[in-house]
C-alpha positions in Angstrom: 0.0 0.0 0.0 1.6 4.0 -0.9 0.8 5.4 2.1 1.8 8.9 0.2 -1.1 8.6 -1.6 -3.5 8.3 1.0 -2.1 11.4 2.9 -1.0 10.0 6.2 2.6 10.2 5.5 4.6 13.3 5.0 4.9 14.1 0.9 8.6 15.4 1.6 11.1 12.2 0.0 12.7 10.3 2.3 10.3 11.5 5.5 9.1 8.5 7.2 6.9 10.3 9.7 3.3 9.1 9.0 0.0 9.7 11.3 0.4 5.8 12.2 3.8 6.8 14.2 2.6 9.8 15.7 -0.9 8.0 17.0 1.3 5.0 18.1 3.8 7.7 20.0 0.4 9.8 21.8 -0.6 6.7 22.9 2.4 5.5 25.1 3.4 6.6 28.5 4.7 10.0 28.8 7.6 9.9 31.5 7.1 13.2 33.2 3.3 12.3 34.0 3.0 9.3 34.8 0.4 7.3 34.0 -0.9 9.7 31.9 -0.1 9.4 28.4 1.3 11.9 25.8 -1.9 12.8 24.5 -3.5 13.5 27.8 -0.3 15.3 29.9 0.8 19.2 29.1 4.2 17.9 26.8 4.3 19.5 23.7 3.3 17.0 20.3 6.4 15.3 18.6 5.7 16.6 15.4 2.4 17.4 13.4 0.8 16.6 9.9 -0.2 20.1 8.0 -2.2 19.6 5.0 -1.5 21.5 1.6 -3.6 24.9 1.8 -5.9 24.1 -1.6 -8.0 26.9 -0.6 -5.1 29.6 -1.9 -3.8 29.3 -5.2 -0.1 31.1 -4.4 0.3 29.3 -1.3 -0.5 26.0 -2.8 2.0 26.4 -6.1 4.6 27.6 -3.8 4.1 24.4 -1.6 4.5 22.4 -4.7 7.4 24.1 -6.3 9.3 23.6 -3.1 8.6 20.3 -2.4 9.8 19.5 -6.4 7.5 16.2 -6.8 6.7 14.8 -10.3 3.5 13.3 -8.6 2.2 15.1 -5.3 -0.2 12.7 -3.3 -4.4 13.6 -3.7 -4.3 14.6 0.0 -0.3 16.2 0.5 0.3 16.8 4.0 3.9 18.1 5.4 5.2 17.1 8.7 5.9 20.3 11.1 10.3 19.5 10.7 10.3 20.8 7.7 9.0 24.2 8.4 10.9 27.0 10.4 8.4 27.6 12.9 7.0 23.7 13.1 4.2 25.3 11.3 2.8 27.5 8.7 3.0 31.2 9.7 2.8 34.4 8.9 6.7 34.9 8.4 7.5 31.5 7.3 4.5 29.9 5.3 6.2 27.6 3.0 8.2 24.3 4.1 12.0 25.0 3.3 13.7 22.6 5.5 14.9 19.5 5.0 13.1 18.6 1.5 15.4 15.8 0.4 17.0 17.2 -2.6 19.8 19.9 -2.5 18.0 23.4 -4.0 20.3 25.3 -6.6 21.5 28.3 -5.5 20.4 31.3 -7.2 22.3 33.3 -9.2 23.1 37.0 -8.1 24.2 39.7 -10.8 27.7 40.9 -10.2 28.1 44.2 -9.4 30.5 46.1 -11.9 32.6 48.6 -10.3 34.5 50.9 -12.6 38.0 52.5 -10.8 40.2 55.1 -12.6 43.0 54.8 -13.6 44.9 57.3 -11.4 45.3 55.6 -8.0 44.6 59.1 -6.4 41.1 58.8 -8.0 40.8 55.5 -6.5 41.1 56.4 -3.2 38.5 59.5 -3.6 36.2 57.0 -4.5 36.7 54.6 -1.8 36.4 57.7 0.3 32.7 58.4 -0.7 31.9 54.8 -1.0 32.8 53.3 2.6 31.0 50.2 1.8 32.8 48.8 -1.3 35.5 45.9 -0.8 38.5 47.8 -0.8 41.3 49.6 2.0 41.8 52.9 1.4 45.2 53.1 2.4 46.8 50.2 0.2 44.2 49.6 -2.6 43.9 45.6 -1.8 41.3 43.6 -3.2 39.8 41.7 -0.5 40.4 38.2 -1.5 37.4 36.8 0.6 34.9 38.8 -1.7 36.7 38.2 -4.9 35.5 34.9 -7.1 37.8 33.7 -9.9 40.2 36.2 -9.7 42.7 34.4 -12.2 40.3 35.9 -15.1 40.1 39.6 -14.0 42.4 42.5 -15.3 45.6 43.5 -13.7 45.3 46.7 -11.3 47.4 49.6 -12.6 49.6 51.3 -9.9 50.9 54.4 -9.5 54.1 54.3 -8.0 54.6 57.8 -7.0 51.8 56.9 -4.2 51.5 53.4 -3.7 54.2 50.5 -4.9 53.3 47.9 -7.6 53.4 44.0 -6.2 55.7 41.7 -8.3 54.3 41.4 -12.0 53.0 37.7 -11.6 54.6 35.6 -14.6 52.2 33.0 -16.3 52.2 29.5 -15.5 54.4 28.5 -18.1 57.0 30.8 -17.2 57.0 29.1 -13.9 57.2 25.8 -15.0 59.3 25.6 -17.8 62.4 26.6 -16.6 65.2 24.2 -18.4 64.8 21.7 -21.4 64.4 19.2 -19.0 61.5 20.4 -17.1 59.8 21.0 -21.3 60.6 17.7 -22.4 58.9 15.8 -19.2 55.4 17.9 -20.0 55.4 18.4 -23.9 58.1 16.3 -25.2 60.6 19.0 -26.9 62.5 21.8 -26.0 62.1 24.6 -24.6 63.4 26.6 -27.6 61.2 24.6 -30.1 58.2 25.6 -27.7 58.4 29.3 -27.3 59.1 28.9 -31.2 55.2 27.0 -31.3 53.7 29.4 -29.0 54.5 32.3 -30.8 53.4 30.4 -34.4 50.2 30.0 -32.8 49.5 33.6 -31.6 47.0 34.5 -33.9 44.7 31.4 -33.3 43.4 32.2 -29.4 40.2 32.7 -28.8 38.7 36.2 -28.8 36.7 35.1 -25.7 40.2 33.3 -23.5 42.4 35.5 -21.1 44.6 33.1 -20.5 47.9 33.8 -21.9 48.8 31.7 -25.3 51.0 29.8 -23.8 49.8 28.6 -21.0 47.0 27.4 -23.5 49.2 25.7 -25.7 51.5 24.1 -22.3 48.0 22.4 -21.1 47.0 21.0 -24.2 50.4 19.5 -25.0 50.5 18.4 -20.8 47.7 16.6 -22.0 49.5 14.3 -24.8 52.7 14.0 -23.4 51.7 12.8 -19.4 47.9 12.2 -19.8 47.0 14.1 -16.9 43.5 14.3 -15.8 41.2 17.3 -16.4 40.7 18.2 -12.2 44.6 17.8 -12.4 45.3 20.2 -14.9 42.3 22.5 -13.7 44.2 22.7 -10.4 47.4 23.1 -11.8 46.2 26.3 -14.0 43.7 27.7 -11.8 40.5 27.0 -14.1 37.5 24.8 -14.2 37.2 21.7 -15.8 35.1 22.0 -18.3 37.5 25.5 -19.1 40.2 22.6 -19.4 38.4 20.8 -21.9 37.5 23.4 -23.9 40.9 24.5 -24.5 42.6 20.7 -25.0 39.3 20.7 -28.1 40.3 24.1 -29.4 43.7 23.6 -29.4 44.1 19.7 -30.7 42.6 21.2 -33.8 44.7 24.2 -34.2 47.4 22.1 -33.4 46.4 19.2 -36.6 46.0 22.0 -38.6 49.4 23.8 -38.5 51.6 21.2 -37.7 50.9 18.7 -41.1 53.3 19.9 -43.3 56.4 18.9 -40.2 54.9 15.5 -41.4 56.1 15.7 -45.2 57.3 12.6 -47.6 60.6 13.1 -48.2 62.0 13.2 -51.7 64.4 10.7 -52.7 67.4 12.5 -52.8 66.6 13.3 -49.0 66.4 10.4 -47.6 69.3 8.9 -49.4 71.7 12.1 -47.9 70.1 11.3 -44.4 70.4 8.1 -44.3 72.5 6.2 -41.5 75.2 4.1 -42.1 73.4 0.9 -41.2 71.3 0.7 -44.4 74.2 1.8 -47.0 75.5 -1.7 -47.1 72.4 -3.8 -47.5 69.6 -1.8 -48.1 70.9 1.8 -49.6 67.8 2.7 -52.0 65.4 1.7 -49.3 62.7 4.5 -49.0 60.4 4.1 -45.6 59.6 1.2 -43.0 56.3 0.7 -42.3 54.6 -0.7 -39.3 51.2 -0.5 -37.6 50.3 0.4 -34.1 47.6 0.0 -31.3 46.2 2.3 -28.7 43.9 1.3 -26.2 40.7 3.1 -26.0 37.5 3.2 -23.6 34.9 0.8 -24.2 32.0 2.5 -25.8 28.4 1.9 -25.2 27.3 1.0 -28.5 27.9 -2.6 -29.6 28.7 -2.4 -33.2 31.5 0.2 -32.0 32.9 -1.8 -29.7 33.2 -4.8 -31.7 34.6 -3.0 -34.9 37.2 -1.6 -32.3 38.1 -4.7 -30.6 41.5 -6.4 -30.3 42.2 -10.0 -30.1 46.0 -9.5 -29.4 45.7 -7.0 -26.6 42.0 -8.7 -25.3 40.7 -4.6 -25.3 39.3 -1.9 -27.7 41.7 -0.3 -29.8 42.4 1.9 -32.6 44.9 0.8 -35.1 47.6 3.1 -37.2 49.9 2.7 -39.4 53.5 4.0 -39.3 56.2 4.8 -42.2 59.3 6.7 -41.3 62.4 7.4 -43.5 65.8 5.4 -42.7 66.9 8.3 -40.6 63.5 8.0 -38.2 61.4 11.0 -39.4 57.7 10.1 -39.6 57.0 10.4 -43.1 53.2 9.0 -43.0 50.7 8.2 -40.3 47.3 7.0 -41.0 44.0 7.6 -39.6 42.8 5.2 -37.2 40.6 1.9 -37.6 39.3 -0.5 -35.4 41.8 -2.9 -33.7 40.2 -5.9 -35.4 41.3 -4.9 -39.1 44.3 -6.4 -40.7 47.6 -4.7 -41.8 46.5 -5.6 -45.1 43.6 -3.8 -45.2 45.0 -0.7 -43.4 47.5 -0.2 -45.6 45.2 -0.5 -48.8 42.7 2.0 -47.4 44.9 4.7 -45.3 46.2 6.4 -48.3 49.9 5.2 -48.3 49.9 3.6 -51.3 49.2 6.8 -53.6 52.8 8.2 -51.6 54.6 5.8 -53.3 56.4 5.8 -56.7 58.0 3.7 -59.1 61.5 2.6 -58.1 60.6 2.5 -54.2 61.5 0.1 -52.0 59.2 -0.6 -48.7 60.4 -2.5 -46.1 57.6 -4.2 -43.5 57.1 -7.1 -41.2 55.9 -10.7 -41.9 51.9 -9.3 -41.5 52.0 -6.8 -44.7 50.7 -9.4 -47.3 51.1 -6.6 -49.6 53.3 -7.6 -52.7 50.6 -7.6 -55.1 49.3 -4.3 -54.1 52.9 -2.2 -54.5 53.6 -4.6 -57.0 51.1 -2.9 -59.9 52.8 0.7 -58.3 56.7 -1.0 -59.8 57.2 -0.8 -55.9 59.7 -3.2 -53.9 58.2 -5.2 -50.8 61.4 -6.4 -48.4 60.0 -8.1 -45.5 61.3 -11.1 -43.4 61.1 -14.5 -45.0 58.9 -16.9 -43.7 58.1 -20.9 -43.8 54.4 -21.0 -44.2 54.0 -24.7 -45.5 57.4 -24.3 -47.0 60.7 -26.2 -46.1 63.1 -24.9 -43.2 64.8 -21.5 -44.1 67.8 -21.5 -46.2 71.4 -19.6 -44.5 70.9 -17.2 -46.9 67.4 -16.5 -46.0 68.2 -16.5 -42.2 71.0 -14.5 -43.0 68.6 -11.7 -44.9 66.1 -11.8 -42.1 68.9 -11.0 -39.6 69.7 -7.9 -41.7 65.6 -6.6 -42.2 65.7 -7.2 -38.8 69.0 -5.2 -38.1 67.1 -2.3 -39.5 63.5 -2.9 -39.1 64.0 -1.5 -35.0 64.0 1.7 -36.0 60.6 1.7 -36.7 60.0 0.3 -33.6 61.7 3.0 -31.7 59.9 5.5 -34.1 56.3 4.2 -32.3 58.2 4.0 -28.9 58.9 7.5 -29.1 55.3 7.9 -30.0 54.2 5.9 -27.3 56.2 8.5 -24.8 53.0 10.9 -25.6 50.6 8.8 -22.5 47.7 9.9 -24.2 48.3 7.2 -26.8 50.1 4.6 -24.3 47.2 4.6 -22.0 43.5 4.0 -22.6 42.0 6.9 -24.6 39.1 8.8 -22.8 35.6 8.0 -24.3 35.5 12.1 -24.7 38.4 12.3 -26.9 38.3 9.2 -28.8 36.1 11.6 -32.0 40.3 13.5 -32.0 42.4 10.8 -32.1 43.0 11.1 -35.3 43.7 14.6 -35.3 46.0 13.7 -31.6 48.0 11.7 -33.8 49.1 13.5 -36.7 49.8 16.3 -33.6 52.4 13.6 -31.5 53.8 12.7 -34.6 54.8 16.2 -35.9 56.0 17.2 -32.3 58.0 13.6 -32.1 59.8 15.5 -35.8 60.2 18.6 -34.4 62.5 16.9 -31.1 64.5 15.8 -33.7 67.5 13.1 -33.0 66.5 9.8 -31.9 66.9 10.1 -27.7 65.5 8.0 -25.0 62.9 9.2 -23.1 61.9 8.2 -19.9 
């Protein structure tokens, strides 16, 4: 039975207190008085039932408003604990206490106070105004009164009368101090960042306060150590959803400007590049390709997660593929696919295959059954040989595998570098799994811009 609906209990959710409890509590032994009970001695009632005035049309829609049901009871009666005075009054009419939901707070207009800019003219008007939030003898800004003070103006002194504070620098100032402390949160130098940042000047939003590059130092904290939102938010005095709307804006600034640092080489580049390894064996060799995983969150909708899942690393993934040049520059990276697509596939549907002309020679691994496809493009496949219902390996065949395989790590340590951006070596967030594409082509053109090959923790 809803005892709600038949108005003996009180409408407010979670109140227990019913008519039941109260009759059952009036009709038991009152201490004081013995033997009279509760309802017969002086003590005052433990609480009291108050029905829903239906006579007055303002009292009984502000009842309801306050109570916030999506089905108020026929009969709607309100125990007296939830009302100020433990009962309807003149003052306090309404219940406001104790209504089982928290109310939102309503929102006050800021007041805008305009101060000149002479400090002199400051003070007058602190003078005539004793009730505004400022000292008149040192022109503080109470912090207690002050909400989100990292997006207001700077204060202009006047030194002749009262001396400026120390300029506060911007985060990014702070922090990156040394090419060590830019490498551990974007992955390159400090010189090749303050050469981004000022690239990107032009591209802030009109609506953003926050200096460039403290921006650009967030979004790129983001790739390289995968840090989460309340983190950074912390770290850069903002609000989390601020934090994800500059990692959005940014990632797509970033894609855009930074795809020509991911070009194909011509040939007579990569043959004056290349290292010393590949001149004896393989010196007309143009790219190694490879393809790579990154784990992603599991999404909610089926087909999605099983187009994206991975037999090899038992998750959901997104799958790339990987060509650099003989001296480890990221010539090509591929959108993603799902994790359960073949090497074959990817590499007949990212694109790479129109990069390539006659004469090249690719080198992959054992899973590119590709010959036939760079094969109508006069393109050269070198991978490792393999005994696939054939006959043990000849020496010279172990021999040649030993040398693809000599070589072949570099394109492994192209991916690990890569990998040193978290945001692709741990699982991908649900909320950024539409920019991974985009995320990638960024990591890739800042892994060219660090330049030599160097191991990074």
């Amino acid at each position: 039975m809803d005892l709600k609906s038949s108005g003996t209990t009180c409408a407010v959710r979670g109140c227990t207190y019913n008519r039941t409890k109260l009759n059952n509590w009036l009709k038991s032994e009152c201490f004081d008085h013995r033997p009279q009970t509760k309802a017969e001695c002086s003590c005052p009632k433990w609480y009291s039932l108050h029905r829903l005035p239906n006579d007055d049309d303002e009292a009984k829609r502000n009842w309801l408003k306050n109570l916030n049901l999506k089905h108020p009871p026929k009969w709607c009666y309100v125990c007296s604990f939830h009302f100020v005075d433990k009962a309807p009054t003149k003052d306090n009419p309404y219940p406001t206490l104790y209504l089982g939901y928290e109310r939102p707070s309503e929102k006050k207009r800021r007041r805008i106070e305009r101060v000149g800019c002479q400090v002199i003219t400051t003070v007058e008007m602190v003078l005539e105004q004793p009730q505004t939030f400022k000292d008149a003898q040192t022109q503080w800004i109470d912090p207690a009164v002050e909400d989100h003070t990292y997006c207001k103006g700077s204060i202009i002194y006047d030194a002749t009368i009262t001396p400026a504070p120390e300029i506060s620098r911007s985060i990014a100032e702070v922090t990156l101090k040394r090419d060590e402390d830019c490498l551990l949160y974007t992955g390159i130098s400090l010189q090749v960042f303050n050469t981004l940042v000022s690239c990107l000047q032009g591209f802030v939003p009109s609506s953003s306060i926050m200096p460039v590059q403290d921006q650009v130092l967030l979004t790129l904290m983001k790739l390289r150590q995968n840090f989460p939102g309340a983190d950074l938010a912390r770290r850069f005095k903002i609000s989390a959803s601020k934090v994800s709307k500059i990692i959005t804006h940014w990632i797509d600034v970033l894609a855009e400007h930074t795809q020509d640092l991911i070009p194909w080489l011509p040939r007579d580049t990569i043959k004056a590049t290349m290292p010393e390894v590949f001149l004896q064996h393989f010196s007309d060799l143009t790219c190694i390709i490879d393809c790579s995983e990154s784990v992603i969150q599991k999404a909610k909708n089926l087909d999605s997660r099983s187009e994206s899942y991975s037999h090899y690393y038992a998750s959901n993934t997104v799958k790339y593929l990987v060509a650099i040049a003989p001296s480890g520059m990221v010539m090509f990276i591929s959108e993603t696919f799902g994790g359960k697509c073949s090497d074959r596939y990817i590499t007949q549907n990212s694109g790479f295959l129109d990069c390539l002309r006659p004469g090249d020679v690719v080198m992959g691994d054992r899973g590119f059954t590709i010959r036939d496809l760079v094969e109508e493009r006069r393109v050269r496949l070198v991978i490792p040989a393999f005994t696939r219902k054939h006959c043990q390996l000849t020496n010279e065949q172990v021999t040649q595998m030993r040398r693809i395989a000599n070589v072949r790590i570099h394109v492994e340590r192209a991916i690990r570098r890569l990998k040193v951006y978290k945001i692709l070596s741990q699982t991908v967030p649900i909320s950024l799994v539409h920019k991974i594409d985009k995320i990638l082509q960024v990591c890739a053109a800042l892994i060219n811009l660090r330049g030599e090959l160097i191991s990074s923790k």
